[in-house]
C-alpha positions as CSV (number, residue, x, y, z in Angstrom):
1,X,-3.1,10.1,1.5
2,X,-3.6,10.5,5.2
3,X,-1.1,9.1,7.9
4,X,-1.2,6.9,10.0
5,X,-0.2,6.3,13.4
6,X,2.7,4.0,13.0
7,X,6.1,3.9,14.8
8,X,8.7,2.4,13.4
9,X,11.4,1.0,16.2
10,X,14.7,-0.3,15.9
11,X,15.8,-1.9,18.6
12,X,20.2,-1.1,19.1
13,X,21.0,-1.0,15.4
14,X,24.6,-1.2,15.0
15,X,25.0,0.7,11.5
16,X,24.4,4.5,10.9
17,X,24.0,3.6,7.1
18,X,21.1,1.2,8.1
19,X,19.7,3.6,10.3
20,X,19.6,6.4,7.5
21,X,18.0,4.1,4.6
22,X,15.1,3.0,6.8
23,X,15.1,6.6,6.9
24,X,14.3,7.3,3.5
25,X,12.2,4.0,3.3
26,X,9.9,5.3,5.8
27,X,10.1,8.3,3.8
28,X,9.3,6.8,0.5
29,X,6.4,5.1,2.4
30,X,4.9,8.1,3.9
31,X,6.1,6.7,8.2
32,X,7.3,9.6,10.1
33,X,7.8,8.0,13.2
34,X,11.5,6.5,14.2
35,X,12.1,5.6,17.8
36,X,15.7,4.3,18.6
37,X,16.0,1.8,21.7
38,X,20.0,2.1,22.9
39,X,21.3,3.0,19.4
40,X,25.1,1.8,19.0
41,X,26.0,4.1,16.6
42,X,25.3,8.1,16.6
43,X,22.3,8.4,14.3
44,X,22.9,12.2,13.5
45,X,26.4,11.0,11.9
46,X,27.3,11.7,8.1
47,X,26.9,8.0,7.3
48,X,23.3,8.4,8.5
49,X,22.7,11.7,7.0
50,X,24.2,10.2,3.4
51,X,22.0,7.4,3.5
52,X,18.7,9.0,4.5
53,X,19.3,12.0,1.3
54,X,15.8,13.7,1.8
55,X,14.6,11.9,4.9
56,X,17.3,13.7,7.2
57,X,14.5,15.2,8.8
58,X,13.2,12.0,10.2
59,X,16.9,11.3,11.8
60,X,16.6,14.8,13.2
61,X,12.9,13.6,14.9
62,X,13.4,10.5,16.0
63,X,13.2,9.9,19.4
64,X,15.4,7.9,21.2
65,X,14.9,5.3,24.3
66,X,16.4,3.4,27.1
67,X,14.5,0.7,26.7
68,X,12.0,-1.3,24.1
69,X,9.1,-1.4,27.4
70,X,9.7,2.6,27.2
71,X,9.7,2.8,23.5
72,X,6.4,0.8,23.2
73,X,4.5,2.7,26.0
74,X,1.9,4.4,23.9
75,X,1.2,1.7,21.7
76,X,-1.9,-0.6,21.0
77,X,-0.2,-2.9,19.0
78,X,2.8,-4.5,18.2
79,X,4.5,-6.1,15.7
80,X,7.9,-8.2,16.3
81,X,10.2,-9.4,13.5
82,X,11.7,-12.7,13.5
83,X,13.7,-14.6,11.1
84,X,13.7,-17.8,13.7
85,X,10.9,-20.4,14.8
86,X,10.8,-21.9,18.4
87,X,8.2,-22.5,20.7
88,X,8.0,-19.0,22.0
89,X,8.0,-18.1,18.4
90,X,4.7,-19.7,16.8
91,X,2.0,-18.4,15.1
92,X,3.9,-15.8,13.2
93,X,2.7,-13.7,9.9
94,X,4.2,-12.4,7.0
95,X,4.2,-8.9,6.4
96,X,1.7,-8.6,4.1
97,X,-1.2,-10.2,7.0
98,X,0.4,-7.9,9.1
99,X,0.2,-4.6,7.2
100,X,-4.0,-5.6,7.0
101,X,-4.4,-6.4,10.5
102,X,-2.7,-3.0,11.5
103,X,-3.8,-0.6,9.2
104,X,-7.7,-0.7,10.8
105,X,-6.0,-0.2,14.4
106,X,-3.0,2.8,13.0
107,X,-6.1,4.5,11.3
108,X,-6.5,5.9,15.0
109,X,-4.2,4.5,17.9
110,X,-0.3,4.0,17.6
111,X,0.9,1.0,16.3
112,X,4.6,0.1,15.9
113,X,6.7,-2.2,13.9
114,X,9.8,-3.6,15.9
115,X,13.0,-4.1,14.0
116,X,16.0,-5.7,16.3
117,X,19.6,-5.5,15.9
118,X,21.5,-6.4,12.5
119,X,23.3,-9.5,14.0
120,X,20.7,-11.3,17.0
121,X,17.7,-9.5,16.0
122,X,15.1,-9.2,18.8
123,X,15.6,-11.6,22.2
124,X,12.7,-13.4,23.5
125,X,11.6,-11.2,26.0
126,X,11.5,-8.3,23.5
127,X,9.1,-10.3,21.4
128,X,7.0,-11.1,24.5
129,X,6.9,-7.2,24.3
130,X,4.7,-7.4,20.8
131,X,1.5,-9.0,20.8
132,X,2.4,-10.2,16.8
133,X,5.2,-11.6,15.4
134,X,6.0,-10.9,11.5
135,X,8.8,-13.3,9.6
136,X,9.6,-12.7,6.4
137,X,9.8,-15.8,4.3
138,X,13.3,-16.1,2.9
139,X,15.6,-18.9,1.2
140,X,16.4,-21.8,4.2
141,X,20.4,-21.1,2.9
142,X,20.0,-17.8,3.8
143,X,17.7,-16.7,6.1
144,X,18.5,-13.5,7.6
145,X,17.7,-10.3,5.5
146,X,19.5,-6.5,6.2
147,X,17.6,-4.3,8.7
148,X,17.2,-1.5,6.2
149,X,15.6,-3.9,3.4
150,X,13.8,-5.8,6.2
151,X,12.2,-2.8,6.8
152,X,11.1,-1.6,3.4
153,X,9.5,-5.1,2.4
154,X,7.5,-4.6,5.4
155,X,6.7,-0.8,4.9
156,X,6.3,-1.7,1.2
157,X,3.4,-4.0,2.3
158,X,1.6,-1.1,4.2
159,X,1.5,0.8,1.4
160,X,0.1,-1.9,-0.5
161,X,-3.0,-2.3,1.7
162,X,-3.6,1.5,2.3
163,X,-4.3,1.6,-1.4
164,X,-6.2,-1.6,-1.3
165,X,-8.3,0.2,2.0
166,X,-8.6,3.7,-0.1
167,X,-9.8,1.9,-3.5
168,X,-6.1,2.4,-5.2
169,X,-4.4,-0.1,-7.8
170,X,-0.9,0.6,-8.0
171,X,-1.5,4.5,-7.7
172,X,-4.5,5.2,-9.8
173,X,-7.1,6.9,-9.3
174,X,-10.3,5.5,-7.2
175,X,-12.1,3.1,-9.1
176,X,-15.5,4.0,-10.5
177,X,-18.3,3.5,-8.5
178,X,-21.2,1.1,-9.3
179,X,-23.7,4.4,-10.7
180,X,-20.4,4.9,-13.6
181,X,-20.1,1.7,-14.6
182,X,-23.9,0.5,-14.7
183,X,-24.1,3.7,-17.4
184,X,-21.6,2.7,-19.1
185,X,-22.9,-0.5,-19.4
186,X,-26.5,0.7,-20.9
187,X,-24.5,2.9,-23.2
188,X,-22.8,0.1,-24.6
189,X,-25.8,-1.9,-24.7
190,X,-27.8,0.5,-26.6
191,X,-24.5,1.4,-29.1
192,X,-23.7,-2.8,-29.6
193,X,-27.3,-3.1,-30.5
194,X,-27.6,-0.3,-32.9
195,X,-25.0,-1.4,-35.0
196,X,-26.4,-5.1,-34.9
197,X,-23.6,-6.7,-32.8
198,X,-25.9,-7.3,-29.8
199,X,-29.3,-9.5,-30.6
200,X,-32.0,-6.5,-29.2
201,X,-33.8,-10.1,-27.9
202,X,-31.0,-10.2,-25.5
203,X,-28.5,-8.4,-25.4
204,X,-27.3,-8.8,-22.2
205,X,-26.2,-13.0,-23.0
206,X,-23.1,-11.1,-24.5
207,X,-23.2,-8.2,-22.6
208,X,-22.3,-10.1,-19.4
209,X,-19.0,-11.0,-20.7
210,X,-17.9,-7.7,-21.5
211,X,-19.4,-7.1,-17.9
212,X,-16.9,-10.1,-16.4
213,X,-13.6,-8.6,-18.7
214,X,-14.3,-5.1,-17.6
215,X,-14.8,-6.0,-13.7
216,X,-11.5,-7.7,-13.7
217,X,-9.8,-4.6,-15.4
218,X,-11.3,-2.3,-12.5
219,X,-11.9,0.4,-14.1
220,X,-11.7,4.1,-12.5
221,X,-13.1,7.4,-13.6
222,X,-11.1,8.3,-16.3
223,X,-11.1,4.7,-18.0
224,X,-15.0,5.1,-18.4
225,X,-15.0,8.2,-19.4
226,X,-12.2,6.8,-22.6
227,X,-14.9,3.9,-23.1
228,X,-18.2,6.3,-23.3
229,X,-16.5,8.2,-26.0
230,X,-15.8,5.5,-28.1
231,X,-19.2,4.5,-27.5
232,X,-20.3,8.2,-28.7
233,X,-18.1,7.8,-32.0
234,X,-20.0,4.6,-32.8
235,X,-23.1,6.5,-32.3
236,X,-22.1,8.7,-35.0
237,X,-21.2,6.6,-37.1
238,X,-24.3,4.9,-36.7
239,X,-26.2,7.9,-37.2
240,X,-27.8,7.5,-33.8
241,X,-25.6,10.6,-32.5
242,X,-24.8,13.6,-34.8
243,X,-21.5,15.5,-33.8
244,X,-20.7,18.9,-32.3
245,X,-20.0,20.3,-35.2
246,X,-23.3,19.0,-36.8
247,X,-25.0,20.4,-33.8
248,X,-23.2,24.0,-34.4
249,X,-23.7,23.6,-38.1
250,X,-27.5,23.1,-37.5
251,X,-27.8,26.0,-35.6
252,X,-25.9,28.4,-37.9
């Protein structure tokens, strides 16, 4: 799948563990873009290193800055996480809104995802910083979540809605397009009738339902292709369709 353009900033993260498992979360979630406002903690470290197993390379890349103004330069849009509400805090999304209104935008210009600091998170005037502001919507008792899982909800959302954009369901295939599935259609509608399940007077009464159960199982390529040969088998069996070795049989 093709990347995007999406930077993913922490803003002075105190923990070199945290630092390396958003790491590999941006790893597992195909993000290769860290930037590191005033980082408390040496991100190169051992702790780091551990943490981020095959995503050291993204600690070795990341780019660090003075300030979040600096870090946010060449980006279009913004997104600020919050845990708390205020009145320079309304209007905010969860994750999930966020990762479809930024996808369209990352598909060409930067767009970054702001992470702040493990005990404050972000002040005010970094949020005024980023034009959206994301919460996540935990238990009242205990509202505030770890950077490093904070961060893979959120990236875990992204890569929910670049398979939704690309025509994925939880990592199949693309579905089949409408040409596949109206063929497989008429071949069921001419095998149901053969064998006298369908009434030829109309057919498509039942037919419609197997239409509804089928559209809601979204079916890709490969999943057609499984239901036009066990339409092919009832053909044979029917006698409507002889078999390839009838065929081979027939022509010595």
């Amino acid at each position: 799948m093709q990347k995007d353009k999406l930077a993913v900033v922490l803003v002075e993260p105190q923990g070199a563990m945290n630092i390396g498992s958003v790491c590999r979360a941006m790893g597992n979630f195909s993000v290769s873009d860290l930037r590191l406002v005033n980082p408390r903690v040496d991100h190169l470290s051992r702790d780091a290193r551990l943490m981020a197993v095959k995503a050291a390379p993204l600690l070795e890349n990341a780019r660090v800055f003075t300030s979040l103004e600096e870090a946010l330069s060449d980006c279009v849009m913004s997104f600020g996480t919050t845990r708390r509400f205020g009145q320079y805090r309304e209007g905010l999304i969860h994750p999930d809104e966020a990762a479809r209104n930024l996808l369209p935008v990352a598909e060409e210009q930067t767009v970054a995802m702001v992470f702040g600091r493990e005990d404050k998170g972000l002040l005010t005037a970094e949020l005024d910083l980023c034009q959206h502001l994301i919460t996540i919507p935990t238990d009242s008792e205990l509202p505030s979540m770890n950077l490093a899982q904070s961060v893979v909800l959120c990236l875990y959302e992204i890569q929910k809605a670049r398979g939704d954009r690309a025509g994925l369901q939880h990592g199949r295939k693309k579905l089949a397009d409408n040409k596949q599935l109206e063929s497989l259609y008429q071949h069921m509608r001419e095998s149901l009738v053969n064998i006298g399940y369908l009434n030829p007077q109309n057919p498509d009464h039942i037919l419609r339902s197997f239409r509804r159960i089928l559209g809601r199982a979204a079916l890709n390529s490969r999943e057609v292709a499984i239901l036009r040969g066990l339409f092919n088998q009832i053909d044979v069996f029917s006698g409507k369709k002889k078999t390839r070795k009838q065929v081979q049989d027939e022509n010595g």
